[in-house]
N, C-alpha and C positions, 0 to 999 in steps of 0.2 A: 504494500500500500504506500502511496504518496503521500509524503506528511505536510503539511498546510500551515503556513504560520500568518496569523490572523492579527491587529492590529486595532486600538480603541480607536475608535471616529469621536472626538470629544464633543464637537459640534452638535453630534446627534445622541448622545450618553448625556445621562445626568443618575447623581449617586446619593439617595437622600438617607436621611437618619429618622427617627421618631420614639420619641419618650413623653411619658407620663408626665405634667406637671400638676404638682399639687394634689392628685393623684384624682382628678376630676377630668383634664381637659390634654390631650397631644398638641404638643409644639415639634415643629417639620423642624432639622436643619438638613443643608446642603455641602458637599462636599465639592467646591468649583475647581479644583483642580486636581486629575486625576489621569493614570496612565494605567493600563492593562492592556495583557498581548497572550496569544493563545497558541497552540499547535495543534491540532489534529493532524487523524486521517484522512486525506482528501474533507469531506463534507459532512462526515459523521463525526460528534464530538464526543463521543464515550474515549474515555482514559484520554481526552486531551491535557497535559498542559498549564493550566493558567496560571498569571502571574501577576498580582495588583500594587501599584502603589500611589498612595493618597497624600496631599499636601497640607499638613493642619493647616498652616495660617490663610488658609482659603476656605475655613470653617466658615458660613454664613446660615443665620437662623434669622436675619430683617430684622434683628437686634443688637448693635454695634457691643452695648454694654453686655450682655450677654453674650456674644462671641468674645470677645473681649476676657470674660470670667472663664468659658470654656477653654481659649487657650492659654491659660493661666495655670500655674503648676497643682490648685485645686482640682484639676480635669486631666487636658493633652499634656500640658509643659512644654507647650509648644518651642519656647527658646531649650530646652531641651532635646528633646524628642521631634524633629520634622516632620516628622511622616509615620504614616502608619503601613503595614503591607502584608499582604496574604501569598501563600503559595499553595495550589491543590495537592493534594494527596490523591485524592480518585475523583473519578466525575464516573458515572457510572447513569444509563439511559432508564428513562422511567417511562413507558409511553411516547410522547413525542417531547416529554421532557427530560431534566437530568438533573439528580442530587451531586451536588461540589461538597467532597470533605476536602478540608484543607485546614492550614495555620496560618492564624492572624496575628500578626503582631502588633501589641500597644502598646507604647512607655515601656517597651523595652523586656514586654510578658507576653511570651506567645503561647498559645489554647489553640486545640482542635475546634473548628466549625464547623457546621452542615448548614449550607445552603441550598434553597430550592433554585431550576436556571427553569424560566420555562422559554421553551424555544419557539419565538416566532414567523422561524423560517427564514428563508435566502431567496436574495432577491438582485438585481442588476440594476445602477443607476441607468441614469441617460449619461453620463461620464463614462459608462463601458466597468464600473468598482461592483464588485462581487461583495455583497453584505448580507452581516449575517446580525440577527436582532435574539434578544433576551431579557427578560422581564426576570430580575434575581429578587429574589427574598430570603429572609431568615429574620434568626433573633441572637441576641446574645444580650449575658451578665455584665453591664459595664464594672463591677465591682473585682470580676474576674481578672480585669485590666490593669485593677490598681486605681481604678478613675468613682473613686470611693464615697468624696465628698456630698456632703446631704445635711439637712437642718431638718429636725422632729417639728412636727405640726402641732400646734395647741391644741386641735379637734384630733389628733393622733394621724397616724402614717407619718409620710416624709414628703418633703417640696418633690424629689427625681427621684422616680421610677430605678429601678437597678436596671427592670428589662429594657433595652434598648432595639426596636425595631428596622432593618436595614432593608431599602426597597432600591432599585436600581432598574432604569431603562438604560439596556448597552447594546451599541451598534459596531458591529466588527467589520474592517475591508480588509479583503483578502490578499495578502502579498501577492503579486507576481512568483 
């Protein structure tokens, strides 16, 4: 088989986040700068490859103060820690989708993950660019990260959620 090395379209990829606040209400953030790059077999992506990496200080939640605190050694540590990054372990076909295990690294703590990819198929621009779309999901324990920080609620709970919800629209062009 011909192996396929695939490339993020940033353009058309966007990478969000979503937690609990208050433990009433989700607040979305975005991760505006981000690279990932894949390999398969020709067009099938079982046991592809993949490789992520994200640029904290391009954290945006449309709240300067609150980005601001997340990339604050309370959270990322951003002047610390730049980036955050995963690498698969398996991707393995479910239907016409695919579960990604793989390791995330946060501040510097890497955890197994399981990701859902669902696959939206391959398609050809008018450019003549072979792309390929997926809709990712999962969850993970920010507290598993190290990313800890939380204030108790006088009606009880905490202000942030541990669980941390990860949604992802990613468009791959296919190398030459």
């Amino acid at each position: 088989m011909a192996t396929t090395k695939w490339t993020l379209d940033p353009t058309h990829s966007e990478l969000q986040f979503k937690v609990k606040h208050l433990m009433i209400t989700t607040v979305t953030g975005n991760l505006k700068s981000f690279s990932a790059e894949l390999t398969s077999n020709d067009d099938d992506f079982t046991n592809a490859d993949i490789s992520f990496k994200g640029d904290i200080s391009s954290i945006d939640t449309g709240n300067t103060d609150r980005d601001n605190h997340l990339k604050s050694a309370d959270f990322f540590d951003a002047e610390k820690f730049e980036s955050i990054s995963f690498k698969s372990t398996s991707v393995e076909k479910d239907d016409d989708d695919y579960t990604v295990k793989g390791d995330l690294t946060i501040k510097d703590t890497t955890k197994s993950v399981k990701l859902i990819a669902e696959f939206g198929g391959i398609a050809t621009d008018p450019w003549g660019n072979t792309k390929a779309g997926f809709t990712l999901s999962g969850k993970i324990n920010r507290a598993d990260f190290g990313l800890t920080w939380n204030a108790a609620l006088e009606t009880g709970g905490v202000m942030v959620s541990e669980e941390v919800r990860i949604l992802g629209e990613l468009q791959f062009v296919k190398q030459a």
